[in-house]
N, C-alpha and C positions, 0 to 999 in steps of 0.2 A: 671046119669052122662051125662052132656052136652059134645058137640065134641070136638074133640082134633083137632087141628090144627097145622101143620107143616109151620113155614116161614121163607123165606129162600133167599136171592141173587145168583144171579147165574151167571157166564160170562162164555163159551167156557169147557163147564165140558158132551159134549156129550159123551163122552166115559162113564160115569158114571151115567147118569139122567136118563133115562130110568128105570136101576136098583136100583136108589134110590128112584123113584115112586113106581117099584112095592112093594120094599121090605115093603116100609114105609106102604102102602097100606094093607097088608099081618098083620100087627100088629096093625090094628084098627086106622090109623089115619084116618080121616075125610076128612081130608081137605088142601089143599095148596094153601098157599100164596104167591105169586114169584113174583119178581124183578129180570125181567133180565137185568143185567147191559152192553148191549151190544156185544154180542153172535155175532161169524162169524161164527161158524164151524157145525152148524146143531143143537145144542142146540133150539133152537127158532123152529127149524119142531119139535122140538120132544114134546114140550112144547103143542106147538098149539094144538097138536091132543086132548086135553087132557080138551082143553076150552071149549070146549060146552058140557062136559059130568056134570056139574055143584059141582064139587069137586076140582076144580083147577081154581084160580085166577091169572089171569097174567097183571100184568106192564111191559110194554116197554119201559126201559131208553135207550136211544141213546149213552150215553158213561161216564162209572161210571167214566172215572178217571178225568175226567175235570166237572163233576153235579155240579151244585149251590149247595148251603149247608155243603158241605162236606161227610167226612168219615159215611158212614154208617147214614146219614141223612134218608135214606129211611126206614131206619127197624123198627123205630116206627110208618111209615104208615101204616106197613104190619099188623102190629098189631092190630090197628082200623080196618083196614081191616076184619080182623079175627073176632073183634067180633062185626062190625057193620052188615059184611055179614052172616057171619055161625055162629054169637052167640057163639064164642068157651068160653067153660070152660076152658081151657089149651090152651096155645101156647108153642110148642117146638122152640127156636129159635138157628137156623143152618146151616153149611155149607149144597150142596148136595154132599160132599167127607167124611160127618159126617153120620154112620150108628145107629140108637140108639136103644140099643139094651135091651129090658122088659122082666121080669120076665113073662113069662106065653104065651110071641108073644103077650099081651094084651094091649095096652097101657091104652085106657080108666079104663080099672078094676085097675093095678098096680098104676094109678095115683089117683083113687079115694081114696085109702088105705094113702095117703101124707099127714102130721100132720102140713104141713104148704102151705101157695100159691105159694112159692119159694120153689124150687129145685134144689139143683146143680148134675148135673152128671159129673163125673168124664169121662174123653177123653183120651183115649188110642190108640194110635200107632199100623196100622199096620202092621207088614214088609213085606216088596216085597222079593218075592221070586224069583230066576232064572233059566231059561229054565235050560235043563241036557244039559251039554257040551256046554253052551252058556254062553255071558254077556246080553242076553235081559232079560228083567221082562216074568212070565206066565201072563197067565190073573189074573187080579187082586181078579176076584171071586174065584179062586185057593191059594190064600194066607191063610196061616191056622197058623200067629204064630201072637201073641200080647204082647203089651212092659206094661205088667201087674204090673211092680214095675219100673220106668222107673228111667232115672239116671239125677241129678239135676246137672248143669254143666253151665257155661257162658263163652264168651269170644269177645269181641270186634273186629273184624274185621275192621272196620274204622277206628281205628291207626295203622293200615298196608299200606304201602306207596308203597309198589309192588306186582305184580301177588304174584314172589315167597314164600312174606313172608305171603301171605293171604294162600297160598295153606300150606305153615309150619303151621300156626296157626290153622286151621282148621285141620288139618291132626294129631295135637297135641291132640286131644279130640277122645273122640269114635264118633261113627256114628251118624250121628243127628237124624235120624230115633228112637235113644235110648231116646233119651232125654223127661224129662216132659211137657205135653201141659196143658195149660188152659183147664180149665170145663168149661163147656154152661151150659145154666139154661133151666129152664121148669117153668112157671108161670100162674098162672091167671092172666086172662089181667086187673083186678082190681087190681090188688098187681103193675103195673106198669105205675109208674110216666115218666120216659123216659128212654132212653136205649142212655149207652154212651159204643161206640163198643161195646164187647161184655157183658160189664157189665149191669142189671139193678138197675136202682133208685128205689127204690119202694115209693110207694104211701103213708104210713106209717114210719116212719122212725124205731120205733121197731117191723118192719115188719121179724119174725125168720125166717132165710133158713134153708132147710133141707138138711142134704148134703147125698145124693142115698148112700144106700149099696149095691144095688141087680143091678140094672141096671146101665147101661154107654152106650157110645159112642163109636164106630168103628171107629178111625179115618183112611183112607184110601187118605194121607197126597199124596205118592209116588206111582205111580202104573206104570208108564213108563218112558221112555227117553224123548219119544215127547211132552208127556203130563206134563213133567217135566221143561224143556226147554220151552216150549209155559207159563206155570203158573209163570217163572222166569222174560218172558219177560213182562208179564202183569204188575205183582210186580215193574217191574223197572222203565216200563212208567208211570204207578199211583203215582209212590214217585217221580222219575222228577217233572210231571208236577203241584204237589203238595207240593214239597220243603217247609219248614218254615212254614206249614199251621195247620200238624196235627204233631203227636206222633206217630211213628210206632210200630210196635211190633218185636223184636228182630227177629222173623222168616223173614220178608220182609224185615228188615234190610240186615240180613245174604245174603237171595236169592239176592238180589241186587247186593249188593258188588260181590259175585262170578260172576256175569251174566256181568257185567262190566268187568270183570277181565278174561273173556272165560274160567270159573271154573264148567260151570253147569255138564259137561258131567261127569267130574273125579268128582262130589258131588255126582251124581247119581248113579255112581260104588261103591263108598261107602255104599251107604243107603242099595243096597243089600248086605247080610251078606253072606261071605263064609262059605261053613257048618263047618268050625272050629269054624268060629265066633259065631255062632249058637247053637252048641255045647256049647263054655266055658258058653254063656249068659243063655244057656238053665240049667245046674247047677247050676247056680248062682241064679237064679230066675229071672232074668231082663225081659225074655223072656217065656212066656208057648204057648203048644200047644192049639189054641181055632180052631178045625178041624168043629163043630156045626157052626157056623156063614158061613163059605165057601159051607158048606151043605146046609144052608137056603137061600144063595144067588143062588144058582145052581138049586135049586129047584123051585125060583121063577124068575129065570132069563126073564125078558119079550123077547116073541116070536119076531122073524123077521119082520117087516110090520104092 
């Protein structure tokens, strides 16, 4: 089994990259490919350290929301990348708020076992938890619940013509933290012809995906206030200064509208669930307890320095 490769964009996700190196690390990946689209906040130290140990490839874009090219133009570089540098057999392609999470901590072994080039994993939600007698998030490596049956749900925000009725219409839905995400893929980077955002072309046109039953995706969408509000305002400058150019995705949609509208804080009270809410979800099945993934994170948490 040739290496597996992780590639990934990245903009202002210091709070989480560190721990998405080690964990990724800890499960046989090989390799990472990164684009950083412009990092203020310490992301870029944490990357750097990481260049000359010959398992991490970094690009320095100056500022993803105005790049030539457009939307996600970079992430079929990354992928040349992968397998013109480290020969990858696999490319995982993802956020660093995306945990993926293998059968076995293996990734190499579980992906040799794959009856096609493509793979889809399935992306699941993970809920932020709340300090005791508080409205802040814990640390996000403490979050032990996942939206394992999640709830299919839409609604247009942009036919809302004021704050109030945007906060009515959103407030009319359950928590979006509940709601279904797209899957990401896993491919040989011969099965891919080009990548339009998240999706890929493949190279074949009856090229079969395999869609995982065993492994998925952590997604770790929410984890703070600050970090909630900083992701809202990126979201909002990238679709300004890109109006009429691309197709956004109903999440950066949403986060826009609110973030315009001074809705981020009362959206992020939401996302964390009262333990009643918790509770009915947790009966219902929308929600189970995954306590093993906040174990692996805690375990492999990287050191200070």
């Amino acid at each position: 089994m040739g290496p597996v490769v992780l590639c990934f964009g990245v903009v202002d996700e210091a709070d989480i990259i560190a721990d998405f190196i080690a964990y990724h690390r800890g499960i046989g990946i090989d390799a990472f490919v990164v684009a950083d689209l412009g990092s203020t906040d310490g992301t870029l130290d944490i990357l750097r350290r990481h260049v000359g140990k010959g398992w991490l490839h970094l690009t320095e874009l100056a500022d993803a929301a105005a790049e030539a090219g457009g939307h996600h133009s970079w992430l079929g570089s990354l992928v040349a990348t992968a397998r013109e540098r480290y020969h990858a057999e696999w490319c995982l392609l993802g956020d660093p708020d995306e945990f993926w999470v293998m059968p076995g901590d293996n990734a190499a072994a579980h992906l040799a076992t794959a009856p096609s080039p493509i793979v889809v994993f399935p992306r699941f939600n993970i809920v932020p938890r709340r300090e005791t007698g508080s409205d802040r998030a814990t640390d996000f490596r403490s979050f032990d619940l996942i939206v394992r049956r999640p709830l299919q749900f839409v609604y247009d925000l942009n036919r809302c013509t004021t704050a109030a009725e945007i906060r009515e219409l959103a407030s009319g839905h359950p928590p979006d933290i509940l709601r279904f995400v797209a899957p990401k893929l896993a491919a040989r980077p011969e099965a891919i012809a080009s990548i339009d955002g998240i999706n890929v072309i493949a190279s074949q046109p009856d090229t079969l995906r395999h869609v995982e039953q065993s492994g998925y995706i952590a997604h770790y969408q929410t984890r703070s206030l600050a970090q909630w509000r900083e992701k809202a305002r990126r979201v909002t400058r990238y679709a300004d200064i890109n109006a009429g150019k691309f197709r956004f995705g109903r999440t950066w949609i949403r986060l826009a509208v609110l973030y315009r509208n001074g809705l981020i804080d009362a959206d992020f009270a939401r996302e964390m669930l009262a333990e009643e809410e918790i509770a009915w979800y947790l009966r219902r099945g929308v929600i189970e307890p995954e306590p093993s993934l906040a174990q692996r994170l805690a375990a492999r948490a990287p050191r200070a320095g």
